[in-house]
C-alpha positions, -999 to +999 in steps of 0.1 A: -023-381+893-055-395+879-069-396+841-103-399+835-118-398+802-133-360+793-156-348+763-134-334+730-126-298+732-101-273+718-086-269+753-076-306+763-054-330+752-054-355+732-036-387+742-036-417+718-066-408+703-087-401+735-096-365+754-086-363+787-086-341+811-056-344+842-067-341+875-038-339+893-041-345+930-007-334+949+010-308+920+045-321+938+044-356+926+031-346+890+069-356+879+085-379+910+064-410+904+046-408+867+063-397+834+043-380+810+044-396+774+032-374+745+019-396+713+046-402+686+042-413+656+065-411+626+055-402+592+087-406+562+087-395+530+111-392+502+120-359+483+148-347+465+178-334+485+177-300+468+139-296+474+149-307+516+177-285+512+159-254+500+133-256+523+157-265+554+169-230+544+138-212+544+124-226+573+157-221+593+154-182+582+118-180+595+133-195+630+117-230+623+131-268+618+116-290+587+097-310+612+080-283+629+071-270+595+054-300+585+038-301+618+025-276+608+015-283+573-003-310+585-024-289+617-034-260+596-047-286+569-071-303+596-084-267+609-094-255+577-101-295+563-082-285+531-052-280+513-037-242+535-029-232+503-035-226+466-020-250+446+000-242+410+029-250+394+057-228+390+046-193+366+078-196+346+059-228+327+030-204+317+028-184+285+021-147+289-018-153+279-020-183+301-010-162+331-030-135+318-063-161+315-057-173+353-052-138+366-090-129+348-103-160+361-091-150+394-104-112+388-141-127+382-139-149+409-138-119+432-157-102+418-196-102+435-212-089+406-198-113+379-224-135+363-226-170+381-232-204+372-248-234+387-237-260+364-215-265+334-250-271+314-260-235+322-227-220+314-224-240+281-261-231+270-252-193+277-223-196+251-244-202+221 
């Protein structure tokens, strides 16, 4: 088996930071003489054991490990170079208007024919 160094693309692997592609020149001795090594590295982080706990749960009922679900986490996040998700704190710390406010900002922001803003100058001289 030979490696030679190959331009980035979706289809080939990555291996410590470089694209290569695997020309592979008798398919028999692919595994008798030369193990293949996949990149590891380890990334820790602290939570709470009830927070691990709960979502050990979750993820074990959707047929997934923790680890896998932060793997992930972690892919999705590069595809879409952002945050997979929206981001809010639980609703049960929100008053009734407050949800109410954030489901009408939501609405408008939907909403193609809502009146848009290009800067907080323009909205601010519009409410006086």
């Amino acid at each position: 088996m030979t490696e030679k160094k190959w331009p980035k693309s979706a289809s080939n692997p990555q291996i410590g930071g470089q694209m290569y592609c695997i020309c592979i020149e008798n398919e028999l001795d692919l595994y008798k003489n030369e193990a293949i090594h996949m990149a590891n590295a380890v990334l820790q982080t602290r939570i709470d054991k009830a927070t691990k706990d709960e979502a050990e749960r979750l993820f074990e009922s959707l047929g997934l490990d923790i680890t896998t679900a932060i793997r992930l986490f972690l892919k999705q996040a590069i595809n879409q170079r952002c945050i997979p998700f929206d981001i809010i704190p639980p609703q049960r710390e929100f008053s009734d208007s407050t949800i109410a406010a954030i489901e009408e900002a939501r609405s408008l922001a939907r909403n193609p024919r809502a009146k848009r803003y290009s800067s907080a100058k323009e909205l601010l001289e519009d409410c006086k």
